[in-house]
C-alpha positions in Angstrom: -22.6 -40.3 -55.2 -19.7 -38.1 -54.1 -21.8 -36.6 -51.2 -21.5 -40.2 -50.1 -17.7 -40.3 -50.5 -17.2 -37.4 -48.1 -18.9 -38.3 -45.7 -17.1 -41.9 -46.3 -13.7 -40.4 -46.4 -14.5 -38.4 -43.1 -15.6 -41.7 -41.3 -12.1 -43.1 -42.3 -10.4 -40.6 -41.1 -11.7 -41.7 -37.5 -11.1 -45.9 -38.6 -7.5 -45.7 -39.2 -6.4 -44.7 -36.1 -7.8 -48.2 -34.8 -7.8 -50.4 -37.8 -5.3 -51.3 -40.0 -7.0 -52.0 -43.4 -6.5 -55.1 -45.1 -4.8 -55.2 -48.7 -6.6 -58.0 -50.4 -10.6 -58.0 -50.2 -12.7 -60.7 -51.8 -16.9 -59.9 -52.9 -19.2 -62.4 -54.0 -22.8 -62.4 -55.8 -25.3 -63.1 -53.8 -25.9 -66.9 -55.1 -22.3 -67.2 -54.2 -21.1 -68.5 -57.5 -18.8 -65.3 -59.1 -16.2 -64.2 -56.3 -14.3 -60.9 -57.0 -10.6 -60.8 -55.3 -9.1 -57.2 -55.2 -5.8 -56.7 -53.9 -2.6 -54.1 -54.0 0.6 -55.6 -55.0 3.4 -54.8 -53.0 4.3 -51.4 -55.4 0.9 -50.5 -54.3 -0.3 -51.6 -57.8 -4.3 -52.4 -58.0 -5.3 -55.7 -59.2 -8.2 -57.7 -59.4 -9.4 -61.3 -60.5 -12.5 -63.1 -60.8 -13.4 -66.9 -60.4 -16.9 -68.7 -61.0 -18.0 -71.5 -58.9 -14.5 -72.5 -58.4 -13.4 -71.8 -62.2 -10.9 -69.1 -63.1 -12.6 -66.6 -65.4 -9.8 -63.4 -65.1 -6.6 -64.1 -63.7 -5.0 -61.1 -61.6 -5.4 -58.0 -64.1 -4.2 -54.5 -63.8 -6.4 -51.6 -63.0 -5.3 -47.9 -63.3 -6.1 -44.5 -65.9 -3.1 -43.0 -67.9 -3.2 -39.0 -68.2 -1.9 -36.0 -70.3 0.5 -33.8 -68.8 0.8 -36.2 -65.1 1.6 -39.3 -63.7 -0.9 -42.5 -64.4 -2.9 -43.3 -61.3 -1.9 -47.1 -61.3 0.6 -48.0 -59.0 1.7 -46.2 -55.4 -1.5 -46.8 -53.3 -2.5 -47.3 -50.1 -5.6 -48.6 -49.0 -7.8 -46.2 -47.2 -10.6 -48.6 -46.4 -13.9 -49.9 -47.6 -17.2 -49.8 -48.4 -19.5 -53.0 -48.3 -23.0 -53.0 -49.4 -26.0 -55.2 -50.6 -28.6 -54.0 -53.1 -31.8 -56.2 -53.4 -34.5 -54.3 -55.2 -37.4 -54.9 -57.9 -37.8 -51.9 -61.0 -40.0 -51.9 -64.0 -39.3 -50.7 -67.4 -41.8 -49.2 -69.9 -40.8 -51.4 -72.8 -38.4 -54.5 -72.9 -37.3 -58.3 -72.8 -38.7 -58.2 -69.3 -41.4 -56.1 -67.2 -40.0 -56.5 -63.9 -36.1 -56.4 -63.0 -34.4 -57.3 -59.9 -31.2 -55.9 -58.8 -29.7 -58.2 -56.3 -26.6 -57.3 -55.9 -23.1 -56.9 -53.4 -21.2 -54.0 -53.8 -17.4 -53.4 -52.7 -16.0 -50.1 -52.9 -12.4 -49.5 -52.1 -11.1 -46.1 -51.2 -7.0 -45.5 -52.9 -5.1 -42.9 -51.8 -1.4 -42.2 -53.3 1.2 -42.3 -50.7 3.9 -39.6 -52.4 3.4 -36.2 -51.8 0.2 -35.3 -54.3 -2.1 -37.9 -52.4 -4.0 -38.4 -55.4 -7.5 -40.2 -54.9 -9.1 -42.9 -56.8 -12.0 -45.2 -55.9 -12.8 -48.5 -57.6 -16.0 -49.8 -57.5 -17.3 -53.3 -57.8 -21.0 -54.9 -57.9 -21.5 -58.6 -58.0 -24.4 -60.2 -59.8 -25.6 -63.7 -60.4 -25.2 -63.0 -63.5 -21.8 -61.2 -63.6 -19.5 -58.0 -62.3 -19.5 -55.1 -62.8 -16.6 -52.4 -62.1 -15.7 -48.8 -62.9 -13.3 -46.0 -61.7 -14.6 -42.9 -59.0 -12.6 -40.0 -59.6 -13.8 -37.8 -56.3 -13.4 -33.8 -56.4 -9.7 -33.0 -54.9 -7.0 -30.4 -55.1 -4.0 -32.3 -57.4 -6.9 -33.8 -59.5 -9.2 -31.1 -61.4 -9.3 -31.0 -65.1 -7.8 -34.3 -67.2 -7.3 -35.6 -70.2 -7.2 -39.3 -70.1 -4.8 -40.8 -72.0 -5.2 -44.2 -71.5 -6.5 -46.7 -69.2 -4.6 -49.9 -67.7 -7.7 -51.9 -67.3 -6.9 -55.8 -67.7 -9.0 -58.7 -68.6 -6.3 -61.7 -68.5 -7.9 -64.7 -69.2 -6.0 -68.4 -67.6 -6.1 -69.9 -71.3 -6.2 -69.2 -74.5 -9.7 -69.4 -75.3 -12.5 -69.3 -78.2 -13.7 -66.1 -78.8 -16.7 -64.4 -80.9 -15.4 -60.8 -81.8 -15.5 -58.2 -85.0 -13.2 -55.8 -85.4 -12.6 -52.4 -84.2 -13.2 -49.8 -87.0 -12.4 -52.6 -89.5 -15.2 -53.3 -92.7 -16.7 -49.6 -91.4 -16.9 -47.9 -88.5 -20.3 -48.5 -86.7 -20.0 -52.3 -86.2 -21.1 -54.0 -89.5 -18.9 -56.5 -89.7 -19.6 -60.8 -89.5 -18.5 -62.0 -85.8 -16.0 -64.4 -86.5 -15.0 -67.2 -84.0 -11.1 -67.4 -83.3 -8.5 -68.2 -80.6 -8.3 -65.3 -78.5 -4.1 -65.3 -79.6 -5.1 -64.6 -82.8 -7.2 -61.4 -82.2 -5.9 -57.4 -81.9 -8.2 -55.0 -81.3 -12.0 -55.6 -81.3 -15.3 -54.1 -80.3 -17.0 -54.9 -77.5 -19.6 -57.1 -76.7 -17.2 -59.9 -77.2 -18.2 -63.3 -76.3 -16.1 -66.1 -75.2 -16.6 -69.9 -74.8 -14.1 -71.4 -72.1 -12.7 -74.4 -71.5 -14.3 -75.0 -68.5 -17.7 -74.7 -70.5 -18.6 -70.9 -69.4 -19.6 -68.4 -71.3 -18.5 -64.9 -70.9 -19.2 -61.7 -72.5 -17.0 -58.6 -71.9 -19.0 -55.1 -72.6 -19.3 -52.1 -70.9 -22.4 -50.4 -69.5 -23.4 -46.6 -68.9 -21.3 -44.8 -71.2 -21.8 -41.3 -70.5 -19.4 -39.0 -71.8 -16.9 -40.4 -72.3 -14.8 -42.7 -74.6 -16.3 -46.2 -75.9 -13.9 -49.0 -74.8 -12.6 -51.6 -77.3 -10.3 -54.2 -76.4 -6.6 -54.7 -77.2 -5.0 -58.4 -77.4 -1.3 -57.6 -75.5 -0.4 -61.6 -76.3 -1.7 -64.7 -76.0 -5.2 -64.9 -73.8 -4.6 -61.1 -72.6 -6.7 -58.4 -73.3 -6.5 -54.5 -72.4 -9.0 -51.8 -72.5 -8.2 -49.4 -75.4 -10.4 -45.9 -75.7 -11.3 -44.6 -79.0 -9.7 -41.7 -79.6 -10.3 -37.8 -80.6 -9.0 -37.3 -83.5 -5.6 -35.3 -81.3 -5.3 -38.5 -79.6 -7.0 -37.7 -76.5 -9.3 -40.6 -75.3 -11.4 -38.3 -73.1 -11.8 -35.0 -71.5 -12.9 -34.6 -67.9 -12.7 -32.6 -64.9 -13.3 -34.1 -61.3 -15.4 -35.5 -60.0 -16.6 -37.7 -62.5 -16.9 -41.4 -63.4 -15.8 -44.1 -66.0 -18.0 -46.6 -67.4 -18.7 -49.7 -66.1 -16.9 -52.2 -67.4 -18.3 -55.8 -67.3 -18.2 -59.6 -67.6 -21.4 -61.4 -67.7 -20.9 -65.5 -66.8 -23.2 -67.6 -67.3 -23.3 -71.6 -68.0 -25.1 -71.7 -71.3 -25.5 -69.5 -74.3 -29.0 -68.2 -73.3 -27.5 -67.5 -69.6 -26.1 -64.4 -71.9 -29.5 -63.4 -73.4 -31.1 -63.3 -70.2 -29.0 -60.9 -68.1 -30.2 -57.9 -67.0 -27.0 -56.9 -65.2 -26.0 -53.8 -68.2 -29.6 -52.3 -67.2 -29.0 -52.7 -63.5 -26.3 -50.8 -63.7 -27.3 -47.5 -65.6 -29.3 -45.0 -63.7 -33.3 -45.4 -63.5 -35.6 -43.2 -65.7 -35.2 -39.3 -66.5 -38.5 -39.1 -67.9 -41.2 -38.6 -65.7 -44.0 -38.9 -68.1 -43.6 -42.1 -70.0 -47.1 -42.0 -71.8 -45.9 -40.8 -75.0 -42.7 -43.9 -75.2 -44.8 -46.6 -77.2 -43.4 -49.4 -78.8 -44.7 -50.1 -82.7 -44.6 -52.1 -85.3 -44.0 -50.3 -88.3 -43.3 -50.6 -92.4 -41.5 -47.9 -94.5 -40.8 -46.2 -97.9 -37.3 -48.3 -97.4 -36.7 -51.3 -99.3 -37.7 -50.3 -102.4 -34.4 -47.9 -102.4 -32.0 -50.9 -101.4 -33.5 -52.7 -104.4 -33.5 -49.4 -106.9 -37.1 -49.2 -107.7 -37.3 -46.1 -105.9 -34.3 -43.2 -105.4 -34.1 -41.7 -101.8 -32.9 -38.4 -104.0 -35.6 -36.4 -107.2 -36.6 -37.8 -110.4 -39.2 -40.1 -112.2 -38.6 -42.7 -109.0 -38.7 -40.4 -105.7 -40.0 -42.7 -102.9 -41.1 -40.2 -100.8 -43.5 -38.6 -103.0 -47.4 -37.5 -100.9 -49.0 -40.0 -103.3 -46.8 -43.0 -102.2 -46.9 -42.3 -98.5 -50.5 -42.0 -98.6 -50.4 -45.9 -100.2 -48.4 -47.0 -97.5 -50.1 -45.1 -94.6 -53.5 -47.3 -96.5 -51.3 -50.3 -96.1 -50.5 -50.0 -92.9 -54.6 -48.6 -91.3 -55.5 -52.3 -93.2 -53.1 -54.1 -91.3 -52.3 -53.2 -88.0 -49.2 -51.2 -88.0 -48.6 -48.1 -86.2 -46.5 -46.5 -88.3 -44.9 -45.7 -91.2 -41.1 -44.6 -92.1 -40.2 -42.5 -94.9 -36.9 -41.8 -96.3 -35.8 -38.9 -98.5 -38.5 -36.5 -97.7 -36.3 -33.5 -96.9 -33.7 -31.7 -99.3 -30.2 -33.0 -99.4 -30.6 -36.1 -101.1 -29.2 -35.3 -104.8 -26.5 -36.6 -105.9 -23.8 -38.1 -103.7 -25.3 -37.3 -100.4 -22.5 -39.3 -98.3 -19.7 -36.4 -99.5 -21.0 -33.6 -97.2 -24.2 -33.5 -94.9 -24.1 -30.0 -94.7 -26.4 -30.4 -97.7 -29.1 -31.8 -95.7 -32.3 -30.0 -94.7 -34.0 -31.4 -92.0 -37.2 -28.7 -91.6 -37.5 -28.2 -95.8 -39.5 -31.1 -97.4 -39.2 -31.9 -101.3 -42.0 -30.3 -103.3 -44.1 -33.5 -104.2 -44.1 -34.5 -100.4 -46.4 -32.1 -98.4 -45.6 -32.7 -94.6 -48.4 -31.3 -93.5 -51.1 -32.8 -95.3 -49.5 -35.9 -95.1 -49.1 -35.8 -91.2 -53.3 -35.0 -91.2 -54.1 -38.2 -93.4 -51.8 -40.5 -91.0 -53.7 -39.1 -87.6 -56.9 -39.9 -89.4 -56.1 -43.5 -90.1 -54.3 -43.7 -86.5 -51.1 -44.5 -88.0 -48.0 -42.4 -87.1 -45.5 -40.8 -89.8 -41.8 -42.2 -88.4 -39.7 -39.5 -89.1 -36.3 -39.7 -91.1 -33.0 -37.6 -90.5 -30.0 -38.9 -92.6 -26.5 -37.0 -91.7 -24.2 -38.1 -93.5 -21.7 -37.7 -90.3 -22.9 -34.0 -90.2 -23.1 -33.7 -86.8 -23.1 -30.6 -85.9 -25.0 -29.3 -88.9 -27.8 -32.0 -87.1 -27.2 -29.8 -84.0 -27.7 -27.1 -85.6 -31.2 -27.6 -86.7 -31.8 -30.5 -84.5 -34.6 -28.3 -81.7 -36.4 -27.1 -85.2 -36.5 -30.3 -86.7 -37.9 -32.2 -83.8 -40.4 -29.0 -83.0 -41.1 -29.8 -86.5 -42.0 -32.9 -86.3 -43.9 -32.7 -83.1 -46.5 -30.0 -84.7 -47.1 -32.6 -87.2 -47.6 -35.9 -85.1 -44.5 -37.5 -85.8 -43.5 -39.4 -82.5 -40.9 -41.3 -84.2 -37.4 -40.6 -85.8 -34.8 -42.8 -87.6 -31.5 -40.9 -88.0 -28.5 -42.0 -89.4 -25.0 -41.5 -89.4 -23.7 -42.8 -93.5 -20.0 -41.8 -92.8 -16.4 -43.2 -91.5 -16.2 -40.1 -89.4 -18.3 -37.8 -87.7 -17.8 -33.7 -89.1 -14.7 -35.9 -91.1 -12.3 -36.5 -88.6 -13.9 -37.8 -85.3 -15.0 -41.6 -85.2 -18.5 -42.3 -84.0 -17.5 -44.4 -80.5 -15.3 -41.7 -79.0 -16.4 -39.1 -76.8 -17.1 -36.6 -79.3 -19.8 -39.3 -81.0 -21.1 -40.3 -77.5 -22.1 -36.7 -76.5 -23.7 -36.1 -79.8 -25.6 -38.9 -79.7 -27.2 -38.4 -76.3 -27.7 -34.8 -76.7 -30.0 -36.4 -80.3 -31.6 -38.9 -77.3 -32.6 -35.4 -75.2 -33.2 -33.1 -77.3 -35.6 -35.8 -78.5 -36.9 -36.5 -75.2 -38.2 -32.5 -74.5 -40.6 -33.2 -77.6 -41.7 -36.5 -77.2 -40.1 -38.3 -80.0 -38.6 -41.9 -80.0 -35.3 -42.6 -81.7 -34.1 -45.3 -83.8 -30.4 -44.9 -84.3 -28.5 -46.0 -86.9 -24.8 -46.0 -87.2 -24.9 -45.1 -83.9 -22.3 -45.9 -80.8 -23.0 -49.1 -79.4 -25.5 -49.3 -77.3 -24.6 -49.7 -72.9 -27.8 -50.2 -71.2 -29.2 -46.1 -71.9 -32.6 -46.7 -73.1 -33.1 -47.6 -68.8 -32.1 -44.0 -68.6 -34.0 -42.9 -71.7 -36.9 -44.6 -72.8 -37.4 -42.9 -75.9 -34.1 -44.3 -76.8 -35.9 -47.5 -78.2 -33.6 -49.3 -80.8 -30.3 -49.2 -83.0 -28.9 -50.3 -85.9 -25.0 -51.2 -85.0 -24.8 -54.6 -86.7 -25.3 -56.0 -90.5 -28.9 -56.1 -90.7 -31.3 -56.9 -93.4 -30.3 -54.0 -95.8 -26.7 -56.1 -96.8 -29.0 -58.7 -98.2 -30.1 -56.0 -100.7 -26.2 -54.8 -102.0 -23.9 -56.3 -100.2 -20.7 -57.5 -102.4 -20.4 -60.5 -100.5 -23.9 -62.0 -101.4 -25.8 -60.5 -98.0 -25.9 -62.0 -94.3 -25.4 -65.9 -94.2 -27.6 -67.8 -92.6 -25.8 -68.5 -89.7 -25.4 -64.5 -88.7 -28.7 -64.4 -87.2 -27.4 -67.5 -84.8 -24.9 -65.8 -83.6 -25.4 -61.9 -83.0 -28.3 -62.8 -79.9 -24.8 -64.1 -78.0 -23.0 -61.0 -79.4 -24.3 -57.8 -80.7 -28.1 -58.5 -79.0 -26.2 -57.8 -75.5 -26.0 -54.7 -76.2 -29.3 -54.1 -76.2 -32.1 -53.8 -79.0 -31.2 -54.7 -82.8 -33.2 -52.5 -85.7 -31.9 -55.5 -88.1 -35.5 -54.9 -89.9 -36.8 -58.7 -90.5 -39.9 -59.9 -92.7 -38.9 -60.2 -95.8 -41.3 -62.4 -98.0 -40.2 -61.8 -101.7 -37.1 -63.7 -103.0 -37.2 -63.2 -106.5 -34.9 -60.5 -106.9 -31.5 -59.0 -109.0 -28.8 -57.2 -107.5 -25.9 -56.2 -109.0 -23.8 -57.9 -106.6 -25.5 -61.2 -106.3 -27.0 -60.4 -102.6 -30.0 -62.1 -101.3 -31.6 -63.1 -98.4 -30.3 -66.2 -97.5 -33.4 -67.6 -95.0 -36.5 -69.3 -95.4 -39.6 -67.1 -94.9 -40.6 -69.3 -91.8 -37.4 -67.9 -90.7 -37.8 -64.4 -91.3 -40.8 -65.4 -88.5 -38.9 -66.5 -86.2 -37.0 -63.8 -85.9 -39.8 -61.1 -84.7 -39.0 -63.3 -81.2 -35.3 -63.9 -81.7 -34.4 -60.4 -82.9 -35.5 -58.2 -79.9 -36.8 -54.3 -81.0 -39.4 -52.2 -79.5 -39.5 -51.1 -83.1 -40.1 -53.8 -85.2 -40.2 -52.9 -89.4 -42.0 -55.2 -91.5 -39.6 -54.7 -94.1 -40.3 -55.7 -97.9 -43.1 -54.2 -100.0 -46.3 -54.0 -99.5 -47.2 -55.9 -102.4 -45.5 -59.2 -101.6 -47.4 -59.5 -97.8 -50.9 -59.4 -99.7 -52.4 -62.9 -100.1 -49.8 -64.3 -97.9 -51.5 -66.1 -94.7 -47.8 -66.2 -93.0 -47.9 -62.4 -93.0 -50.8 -63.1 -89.8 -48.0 -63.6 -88.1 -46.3 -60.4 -88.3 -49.5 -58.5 -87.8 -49.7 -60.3 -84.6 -47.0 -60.6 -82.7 -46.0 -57.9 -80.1 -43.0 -56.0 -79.6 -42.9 -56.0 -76.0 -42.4 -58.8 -73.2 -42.8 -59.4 -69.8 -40.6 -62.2 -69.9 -37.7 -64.1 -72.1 -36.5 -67.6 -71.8 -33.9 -69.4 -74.1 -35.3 -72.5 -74.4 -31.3 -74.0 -76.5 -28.8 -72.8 -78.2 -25.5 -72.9 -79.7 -23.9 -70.0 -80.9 -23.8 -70.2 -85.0 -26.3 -73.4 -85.2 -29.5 -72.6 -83.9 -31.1 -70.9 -80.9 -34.8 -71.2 -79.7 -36.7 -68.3 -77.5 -39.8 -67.8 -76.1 -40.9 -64.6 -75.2 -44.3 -63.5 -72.9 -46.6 -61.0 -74.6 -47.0 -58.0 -71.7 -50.5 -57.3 -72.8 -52.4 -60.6 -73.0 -49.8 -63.1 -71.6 -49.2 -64.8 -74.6 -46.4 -66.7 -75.2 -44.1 -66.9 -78.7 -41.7 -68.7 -79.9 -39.2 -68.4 -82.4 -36.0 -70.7 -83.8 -33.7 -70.6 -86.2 -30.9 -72.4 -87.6 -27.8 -72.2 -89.9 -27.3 -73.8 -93.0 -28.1 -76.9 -91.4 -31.5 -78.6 -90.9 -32.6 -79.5 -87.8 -35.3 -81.7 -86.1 -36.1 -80.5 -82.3 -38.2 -82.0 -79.5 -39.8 -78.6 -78.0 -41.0 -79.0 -74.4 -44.4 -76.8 -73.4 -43.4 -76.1 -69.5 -42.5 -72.7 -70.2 -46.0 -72.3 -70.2 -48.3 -71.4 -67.7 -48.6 -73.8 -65.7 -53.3 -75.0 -65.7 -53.6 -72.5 -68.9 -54.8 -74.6 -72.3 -53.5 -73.0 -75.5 -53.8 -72.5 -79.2 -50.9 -72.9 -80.8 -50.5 -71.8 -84.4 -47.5 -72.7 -85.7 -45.8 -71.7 -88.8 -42.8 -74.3 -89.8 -40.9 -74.5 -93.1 -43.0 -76.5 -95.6 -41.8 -79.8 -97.7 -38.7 -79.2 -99.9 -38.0 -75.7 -98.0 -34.2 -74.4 -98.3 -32.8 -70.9 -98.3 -30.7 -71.7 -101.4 -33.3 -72.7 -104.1 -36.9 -73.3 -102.1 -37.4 -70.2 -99.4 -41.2 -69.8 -99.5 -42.9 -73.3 -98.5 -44.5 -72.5 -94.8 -47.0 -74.9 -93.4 -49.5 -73.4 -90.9 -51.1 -75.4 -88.5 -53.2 -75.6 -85.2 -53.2 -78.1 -82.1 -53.9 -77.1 -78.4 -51.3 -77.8 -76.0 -50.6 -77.0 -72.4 -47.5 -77.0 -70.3 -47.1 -80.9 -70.1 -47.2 -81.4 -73.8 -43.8 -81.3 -76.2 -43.6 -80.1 -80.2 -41.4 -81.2 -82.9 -40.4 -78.8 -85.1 -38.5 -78.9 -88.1 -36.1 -76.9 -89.5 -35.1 -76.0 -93.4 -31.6 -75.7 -93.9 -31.4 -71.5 -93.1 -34.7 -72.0 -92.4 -37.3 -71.6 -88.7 -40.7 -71.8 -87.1 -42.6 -69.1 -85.7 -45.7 -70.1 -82.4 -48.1 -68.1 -81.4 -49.4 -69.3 -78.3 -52.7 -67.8 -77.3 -54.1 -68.6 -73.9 -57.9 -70.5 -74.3 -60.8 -69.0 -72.1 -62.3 -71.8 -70.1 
């Protein structure tokens, strides 16, 4: 990258003594429908804007980085020059919503140089997509700029209006995102995570989020009044926001546009813009489905810690491991296996062992049986927050794990702070959690993170970083005080949370009949718990409850049977908190699936076939909420039934208030 700017910077050198650069520049997408303005005000100030097809989107917003010790780089520039270039290009991925991406897009990158004495440099780069921008800061190698400590940044999104926005807080109910997105007037925000979703009043929808965050600080989003926003870095625990030394780059920051709801869904413009694949050998990255030694701690019938009710006990895994031979799954996860779990395990992770199993859970033995029923032990590492105690003994624990075919490992992160003072999206959590994804990646284990830092489009870069927690997923319906997730949450985090890549929210839950002592419960249909294998995107998918209450259940066929990867996603409606419908393309037999879901509400919906292909007859099974099916009193009625259909034919489904329907489409042989 900066190889190129040298030899840019030495070409201008040679332009400017014919050429007087121009102050205001304007990019476009290659469709020709987002436009990208920059331009220095006349105190040298960088600015930008953005309109689609003819529609304001960000007004003219402030660009510039804050630092420790010297003067912000955000005002005093000249313009060196320019770089123009176009990008059209195909890439696969291993695993994901779609085989085959295409990264068409037009890039713009303008060379700043500070006309006072220090001549400070700063490049701003900018990539137009059909489906959005993308922008981040270029900090090239250079005398008055070596190490810095970046105090703040200036970057702007001012929006023409006050506007609808979905958002959750920043550090608010918790710290790693597990919060209800709630739908406001942008004026009535203050600072909130990113992705962000927003519904103009010209009828766009636009999602703010970030993409490659590699060490460095997560961004959030400050409301400065009204429809303004301002990036805000989460800090070190001093107060930095992060530590660098030149060169080096920022994140991208960017706004996906798009005219419906699904236009969201279906953007590929985070992946395009993290680097491609550091693993060479991408054999070992396999996408499962998987169940676990798990729920039966949310609902107290196991403990995670000793006693009469260990969970992870040889005898129990060995059950489950049975369960899972008998049924199709590839794996199965086990939780509090390793010492550290007595007593109040959230006070101190130090406690944890991650290489020292509890006596009545032989490792060994237990890693034998799996191979010999081809299922996989998914490994467990809970931390508490302990993160350097997890580095520590990470490279055992994963060598561990390797000698004893475990390809898979959940970790988690059960604290405000990380080592009790650092918050899990600054740059002290961000380098911890990709060293985890590396250190990983040397012995061929796949990671599911939970209360991680949200994720930015890294699983391009690593594979084996296949899924995350991040959001309120199916555990709250097990304890949480405020009764578990409503049924509208899983309407709205595909538009919000989903953009930031895969969702371990852990659906299939087919027992209702439960007591907690908070009065949570799963508030869906178990059509809907379905439908969400399609909606809910995760390489790793958990069928969650236990194994008892899938036996003798004919809707559990559907869980054995749908896949986990796609070579394609379509979003077939939507609206954001109602109801949403997908399809999704099976990348092994070409299969299609469909899954949709509604709120509270019932719904009756016309489905047309022409996603389809096109000459192809299929069987469609459909699972749909049965007569008198609610989420409130009536969740397990699911009518199963057959019809063929081909791309010219339409289905009406019905949906139970909180309720769904699950398709499987499977693709006749003539």
């Amino acid at each position: 990258m900066f190889q190129r700017n040298i030899l840019f910077l030495t070409l201008i050198g040679l332009c400017l003594s014919c050429t007087k650069p121009v102050n205001e520049i304007l990019v476009s997408s290659p469709n020709g429908n987002h436009q990208l303005l920059f331009k220095l005000s006349t105190k040298g100030e960088p600015l930008y804007q953005i309109n689609s097809n003819g529609k304001k989107v960000i007004t003219p917003s402030e660009l510039g980085v804050a630092f420790v010790g010297q003067d912000s780089l955000n005002s005093g520039f000249e313009l060196l020059g320019v770089e123009k270039n176009s990008v059209d290009t195909t890439w696969s991925q291993p695993w994901g919503e779609f085989e085959f991406i295409r990264d068409h897009h037009n890039e713009l990158i303008v060379h700043l140089k500070e006309t006072d004495k220090k001549h400070r440099l700063l490049n701003i780069v900018f990539r137009a997509f059909n489906d959005g921008i993308g922008f981040r800061y270029e900090f090239p190698e250079q005398p008055e700029l070596k190490e810095v400590q970046i105090l703040d940044e200036f970057t702007e999104f001012n929006f023409p209006e006050d506007q609808k926005i979905w958002w959750i807080p920043v550090h608010g109910e918790n710290s790693y995102y597990e919060s209800f997105y709630r739908k406001t007037p942008m004026s009535e925000t203050d600072t909130i995570n990113t992705p962000a979703t927003i519904e103009t009043n010209d009828s766009l929808f636009v999602a703010i989020h970030e993409a490659n965050l590699t060490d460095f600080a997560s961004m959030t989003l400050k409301n400065t009044g009204g429809s303004h926003f301002k990036s805000e870095l989460v800090p070190w625990s001093n107060g930095v926001k992060v530590y660098a030394s030149t060169p080096f780059v920022s994140p991208w920051r960017t706004l996906v546009i798009g005219k419906k709801p699904g236009d969201l869904v279906t953007s590929t413009l985070m992946l395009n813009l993290n680097e491609p694949s550091k693993i060479d050998d991408l054999s070992w990255i396999r996408p499962s489905k998987y169940i676990g030694i798990w729920w039966g701690m949310h609902l107290e019938k196991f403990t995670w810690g000793q006693g009469e009710k260990h969970g992870a006990t040889t005898e129990n895994t060995k059950n489950y491991i049975d369960f899972a031979a008998e049924n199709g799954f590839d794996g199965v996860l086990v939780e509090g296996w390793n010492q550290g779990w007595d007593g109040d395990w959230t006070a101190d992770g130090n406690a944890f062992s991650f290489v020292k199993p509890y006596p009545d859970f032989d490792l060994e033995e237990i890693g034998k049986y799996a191979v010999q029923k081809n299922v996989r032990l998914i490994g467990h590492h809970e931390t508490a927050g302990a993160a350097r105690h997890y580095e520590d003994e990470m490279e055992d624990a994963f060598k561990l794990y390797h000698k004893n075919g475990v390809n898979t490992v959940k970790t988690g992160y059960v604290n405000k702070y990380l080592d009790k003072k650092e918050w899990h999206d600054s740059q002290y959590g961000v380098r911890h959690y990709r060293k985890v994804v590396e250190t990983a990646a040397k012995y061929h284990i796949m990671i599911d993170n939970h209360e991680p830092v949200k994720g930015t489009g890294l699983q391009r870069t690593y594979p084996n970083l296949m899924t995350q927690e991040g959001g309120r997923g199916q555990e709250y319906n097990a304890w949480s005080p405020d009764g578990g997730n409503t049924p509208e949450h899983t309407t709205v985090v595909p538009f919000t949370r989903m953009l930031s890549g895969p969702f371990d929210f852990t659906p299939g839950n087919f027992n209702f009949d439960y007591e907690t002592p908070n009065g949570a419960m799963v508030n869906t249909t178990v059509a809907k718990q379905l439908a969400l294998y399609v909606v809910v995107f995760s390489p790793l998918q958990m069928a969650s409850d236990l194994p008892e209450n899938y036996r003798d259940r004919p809707a559990f066929e559907f869980i054995k049977n749908v896949p986990v990867s796609w070579s394609d996603t379509k979003v077939l409606n939507a609206q954001i908190g109602k109801y949403v419908t997908m399809v999704r393309k099976d990348r092994k037999s070409g299969d299609w699936y469909l899954g949709s879901i509604t709120n509270k509400e019932a719904r009756n919906m016309d489905i047309s076939c022409n996603f389809l292909d096109k000459g192809n007859t299929y069987e469609a099974t459909i699972y749909t909420d049965g007569e008198g099916a609610n989420y409130k009193d009536n969740p397990y009625p699911v009518g199963i039934t057959k019809r063929k259909v081909t791309s010219k034919d339409t289905i009406n489904i019905h949906l139970a208030p909180g309720g769904g329907t699950a398709i499987a489409f499977k693709a006749l042989k003539e």
